[in-house]
Structure formats: structure tokens, C-alpha cells
C-alpha positions as CSV (number, residue, x, y, z in Angstrom):
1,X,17.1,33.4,13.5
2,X,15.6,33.6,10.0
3,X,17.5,29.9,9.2
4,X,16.0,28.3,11.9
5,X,12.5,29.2,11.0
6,X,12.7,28.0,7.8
7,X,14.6,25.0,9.0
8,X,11.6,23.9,11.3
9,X,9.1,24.6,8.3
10,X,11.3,22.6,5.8
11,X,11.6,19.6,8.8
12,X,7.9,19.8,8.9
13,X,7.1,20.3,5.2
14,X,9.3,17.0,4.6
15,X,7.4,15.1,7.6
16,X,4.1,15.6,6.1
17,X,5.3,14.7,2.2
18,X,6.5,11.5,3.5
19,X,3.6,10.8,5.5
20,X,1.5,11.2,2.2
21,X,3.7,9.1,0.3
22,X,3.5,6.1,2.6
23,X,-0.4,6.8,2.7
24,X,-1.2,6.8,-0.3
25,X,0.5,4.2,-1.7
26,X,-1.0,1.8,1.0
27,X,-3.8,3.1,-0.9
28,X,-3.2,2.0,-4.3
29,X,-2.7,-1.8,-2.4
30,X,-6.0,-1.5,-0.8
31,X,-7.8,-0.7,-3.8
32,X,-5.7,-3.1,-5.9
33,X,-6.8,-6.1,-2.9
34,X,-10.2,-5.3,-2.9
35,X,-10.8,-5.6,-7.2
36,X,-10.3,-9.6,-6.4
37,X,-13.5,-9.3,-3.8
38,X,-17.3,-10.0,-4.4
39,X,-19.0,-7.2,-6.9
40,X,-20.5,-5.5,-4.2
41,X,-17.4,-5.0,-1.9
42,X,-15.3,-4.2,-5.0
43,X,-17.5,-1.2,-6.1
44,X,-17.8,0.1,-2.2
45,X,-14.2,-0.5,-1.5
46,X,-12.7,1.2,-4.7
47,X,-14.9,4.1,-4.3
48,X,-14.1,4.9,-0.8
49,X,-10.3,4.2,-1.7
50,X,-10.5,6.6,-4.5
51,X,-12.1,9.2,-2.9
52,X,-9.0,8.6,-0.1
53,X,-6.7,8.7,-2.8
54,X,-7.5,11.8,-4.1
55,X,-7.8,14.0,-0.8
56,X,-4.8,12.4,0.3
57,X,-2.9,13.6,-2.7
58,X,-4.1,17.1,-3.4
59,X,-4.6,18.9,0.6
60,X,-1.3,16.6,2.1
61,X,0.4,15.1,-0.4
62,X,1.1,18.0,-2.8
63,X,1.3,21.1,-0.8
64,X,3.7,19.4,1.6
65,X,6.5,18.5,-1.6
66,X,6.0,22.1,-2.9
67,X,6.7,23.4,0.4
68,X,9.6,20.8,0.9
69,X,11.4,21.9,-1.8
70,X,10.6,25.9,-1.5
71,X,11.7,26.2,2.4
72,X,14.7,23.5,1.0
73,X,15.7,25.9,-2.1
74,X,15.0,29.0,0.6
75,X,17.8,27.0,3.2
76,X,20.2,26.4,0.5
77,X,20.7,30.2,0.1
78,X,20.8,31.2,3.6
79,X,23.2,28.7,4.5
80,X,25.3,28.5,1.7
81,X,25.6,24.2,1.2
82,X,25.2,24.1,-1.8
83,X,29.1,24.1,-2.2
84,X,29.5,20.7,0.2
85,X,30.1,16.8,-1.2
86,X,27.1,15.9,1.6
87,X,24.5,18.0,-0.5
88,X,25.7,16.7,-3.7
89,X,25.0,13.1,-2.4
90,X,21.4,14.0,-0.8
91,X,20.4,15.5,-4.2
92,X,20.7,12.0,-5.4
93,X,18.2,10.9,-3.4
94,X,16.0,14.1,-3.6
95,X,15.6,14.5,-7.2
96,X,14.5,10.0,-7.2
97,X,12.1,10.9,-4.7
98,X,10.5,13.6,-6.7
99,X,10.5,11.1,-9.4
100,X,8.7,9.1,-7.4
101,X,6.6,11.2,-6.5
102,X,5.2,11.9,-9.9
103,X,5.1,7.8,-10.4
104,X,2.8,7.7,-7.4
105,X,0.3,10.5,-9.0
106,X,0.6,7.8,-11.9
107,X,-0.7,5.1,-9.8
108,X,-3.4,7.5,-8.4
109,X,-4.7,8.2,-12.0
110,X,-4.4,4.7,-13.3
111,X,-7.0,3.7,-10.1
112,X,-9.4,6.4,-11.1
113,X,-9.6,5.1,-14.4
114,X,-9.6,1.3,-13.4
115,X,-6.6,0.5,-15.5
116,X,-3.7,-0.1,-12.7
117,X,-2.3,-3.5,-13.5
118,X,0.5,-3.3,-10.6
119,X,0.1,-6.3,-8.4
120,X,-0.1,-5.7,-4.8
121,X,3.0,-7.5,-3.9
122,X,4.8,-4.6,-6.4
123,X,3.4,-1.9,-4.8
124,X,4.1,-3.1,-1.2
125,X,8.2,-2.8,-2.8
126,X,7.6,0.2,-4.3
127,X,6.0,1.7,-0.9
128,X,9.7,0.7,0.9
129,X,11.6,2.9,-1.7
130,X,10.4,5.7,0.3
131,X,12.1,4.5,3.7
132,X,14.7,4.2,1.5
133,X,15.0,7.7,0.5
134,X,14.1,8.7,4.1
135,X,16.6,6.8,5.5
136,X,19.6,8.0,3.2
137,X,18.2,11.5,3.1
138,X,17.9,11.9,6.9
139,X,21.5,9.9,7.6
140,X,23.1,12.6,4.8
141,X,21.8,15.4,6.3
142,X,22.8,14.7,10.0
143,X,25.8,13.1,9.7
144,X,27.3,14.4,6.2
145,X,30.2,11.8,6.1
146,X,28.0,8.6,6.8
147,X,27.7,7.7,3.2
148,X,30.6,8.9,1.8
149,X,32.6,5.4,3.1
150,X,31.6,1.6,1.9
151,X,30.1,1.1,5.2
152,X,27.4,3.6,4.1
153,X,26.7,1.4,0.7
154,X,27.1,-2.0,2.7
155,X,24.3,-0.3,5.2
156,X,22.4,1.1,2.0
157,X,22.1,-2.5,0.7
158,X,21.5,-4.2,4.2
159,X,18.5,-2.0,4.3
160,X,17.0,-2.6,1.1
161,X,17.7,-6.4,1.4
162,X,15.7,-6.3,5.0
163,X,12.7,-4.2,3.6
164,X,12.3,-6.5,0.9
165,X,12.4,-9.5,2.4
166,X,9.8,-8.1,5.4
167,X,7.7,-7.5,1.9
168,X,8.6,-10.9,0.7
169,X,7.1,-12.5,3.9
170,X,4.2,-10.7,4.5
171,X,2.7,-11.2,0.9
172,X,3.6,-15.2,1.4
173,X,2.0,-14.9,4.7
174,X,-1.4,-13.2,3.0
175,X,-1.5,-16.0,0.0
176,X,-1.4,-18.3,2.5
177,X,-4.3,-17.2,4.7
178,X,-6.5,-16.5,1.8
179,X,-6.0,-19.7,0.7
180,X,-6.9,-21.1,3.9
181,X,-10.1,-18.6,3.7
182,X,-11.6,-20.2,0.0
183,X,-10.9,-23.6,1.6
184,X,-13.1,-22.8,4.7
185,X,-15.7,-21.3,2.5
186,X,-15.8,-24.6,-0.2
187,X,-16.0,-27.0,2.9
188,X,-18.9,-24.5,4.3
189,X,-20.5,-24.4,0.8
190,X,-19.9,-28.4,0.7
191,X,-21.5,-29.2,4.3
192,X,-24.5,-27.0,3.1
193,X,-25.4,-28.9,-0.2
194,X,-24.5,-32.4,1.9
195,X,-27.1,-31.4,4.3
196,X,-29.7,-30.3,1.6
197,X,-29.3,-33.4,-0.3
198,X,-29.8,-35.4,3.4
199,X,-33.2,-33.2,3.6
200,X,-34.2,-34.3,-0.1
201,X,-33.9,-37.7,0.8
202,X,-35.3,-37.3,4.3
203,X,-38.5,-35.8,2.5
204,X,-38.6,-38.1,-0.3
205,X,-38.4,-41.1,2.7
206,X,-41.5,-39.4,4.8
207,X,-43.4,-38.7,1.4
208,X,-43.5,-42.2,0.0
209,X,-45.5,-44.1,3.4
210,X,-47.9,-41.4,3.1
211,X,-48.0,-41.6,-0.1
212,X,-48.9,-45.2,0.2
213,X,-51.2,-44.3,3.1
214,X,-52.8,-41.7,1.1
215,X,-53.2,-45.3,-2.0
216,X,-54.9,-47.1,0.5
217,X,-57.9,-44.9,2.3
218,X,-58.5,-44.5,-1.9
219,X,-58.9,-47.8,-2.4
């Protein structure tokens, strides 16, 4: 009874860590989109996304990866799988995605000092590496011979080649609409100063018969 227990709290622990991962790193994208906004947006953008950031990272985030691992170190030795080909292969991925992990607490600290020089487009791949992981890790765990075949690699890189490309399109699909958005704003801009210089020269037409009105009663 004891394994299943902490099988549920490792399943749930594991839920939540991912759940922060692909959070937060949405995050960093947000806050690395809104730098190229007006001063005013930037600064009230940045600081809400910050503030985000960190209470993302330290009450989800964090507690749910130490969990994760303690209920998955607990499992290990009440079921004995340590000794299985299946859990040598998942620990690839595990020990990458603590890795990664770590790299996103990078990210976090390089926001909250301003210094993050990742483009969005780069963080939007880095956020798939995560589906990656919970793809493989999930697969490994449920069906322990998936990935131990060349179908398991061919469906390993199918995946990655799919998630990439969905990232590919999407940033394309964003560069084009902004650039649709400056065009929209110089035509508005450029309709505004045309119809101010059609008032100046509407005044200056109304202003020179009175002016001449104004000659005459003089004289």
C-alpha cells in the first residue's frame, strides 16, 4: 500500500514541476517581448513579469522538483528498478531535465538583473525541450521497451522536428503581424501630419482676406 502512496505523490509532484517549467519559461518570453515596447509598458510589463517569475519559481516551481525527486529516490527503493535497462534510459532524460532546470533559474536571474540576451524565438525552443523530456520520460516509464528499438529514436526525432517547426511558424507568423502593426501606425502618424499641414494651409488661406480686410477699414 505504502508504494502506491508514494507513487500518486511522485505523479503529482512531477505534474506540478512540469507545470512550473512551462510557466515560467513563457515567462522569460513575455518579459523578453515586452523590453521592445514603449518606456512605459516596458517598465510595467517587466515588473509584473518579474514579480511572476519569482513566485512562480520558489512556491511551484522548486518545491515540486525536490519533491519529484525525493518520492522518485523513495519509489526506487521500495520497488527495486533500479536494476532494469528502462530506468537506466529514463535517467537520461531525468538528470537533462534537472539541468534544465537550473538553466531556467539562470534565465530567471538574468531577468531580474536586466541582462537576459536570449531572443524570444530561443526561448520559445528551449520551452519545447520540456515536452521533450515529458514525452520520453512518460513513454519510458509506461511502456519500458518503447525506446529501446529505432522506432523509439525515429519517433524521438519526429517529435522534436514537429515542435520546432510549430516554433518556427509561430515566430514567422508574430514578425509578420508586427510588421503589419508599425505599418498601420506610420500610415496613422502620416494621415495625421497630412491633415495638420491641410489645417495650416486652410488657416493661412482664411487669414490672408481678413488680413486684407483688416488693410482696408485702416486705410
Amino acid at each position: 500500500m505504502t508504494i502506491l502512496y508514494v507513487t500518486a505523490a511522485h505523479i503529482i509532484s512531477m505534474v506540478c514541476w512540469f507545470s512550473g517549467l512551462f510557466y515560467v519559461v513563457r515567462l522569460f518570453i513575455y518579459f523578453v517581448e515586452a523590453g521592445k515596447k514603449s518606456l512605459i509598458e516596458k517598465e510595467i510589463l517587466q515588473k509584473q513579469f518579474l514579480i511572476m517569475q519569482r513566485r512562480l519559481w520558489y512556491g511551484i516551481t522548486w518545491p515540486s522538483m525536490i519533491a519529484t525527486v525525493g518520492f522518485g529516490i523513495w519509489l526506487v527503493t521500495l520497488s527495486h528498478v533500479h536494476k532494469e535497462g528502462w530506468f537506466h534510459f529514463k535517467l537520461l532524460f531525468v538528470l537533462p531535465l534537472i539541468l534544465y532546470h537550473f538553466q531556467c533559474g539562470r534565465f530567471r536571474r538574468q531577468c531580474a538583473k536586466g541582462t537576459i540576451k536570449t531572443s524570444s524565438f530561443k526561448l520559445r525552443l528551449f520551452n519545447e525541450l520540456a515536452t521533450l523530456f515529458l514525452v520520453v520520460i512518460v513513454f519510458t516509464v509506461y511502456l519500458k521497451s518503447f525506446f529501446n528499438g529505432l522506432w523509439g529514436i525515429i519517433g524521438l526525432v519526429a517529435l522534436a522536428t514537429l515542435l520546432f517547426f510549430i516554433a518556427f511558424l509561430y515566430s514567422k507568423m508574430k514578425r509578420k503581424s508586427s510588421k503589419k502593426d508599425d505599418v498601420s501606425k506610420e500610415t496613422s502618424l502620416d494621415s495625421d501630419f497630412d491633415e495638420k499641414d491641410t489645417g495650416a494651409e486652410s488657416a493661412k488661406q482664411i487669414k490672408a482676406p481678413l488680413a486684407g480686410t483688416s488693410e482696408t477699414i485702416d486705410k
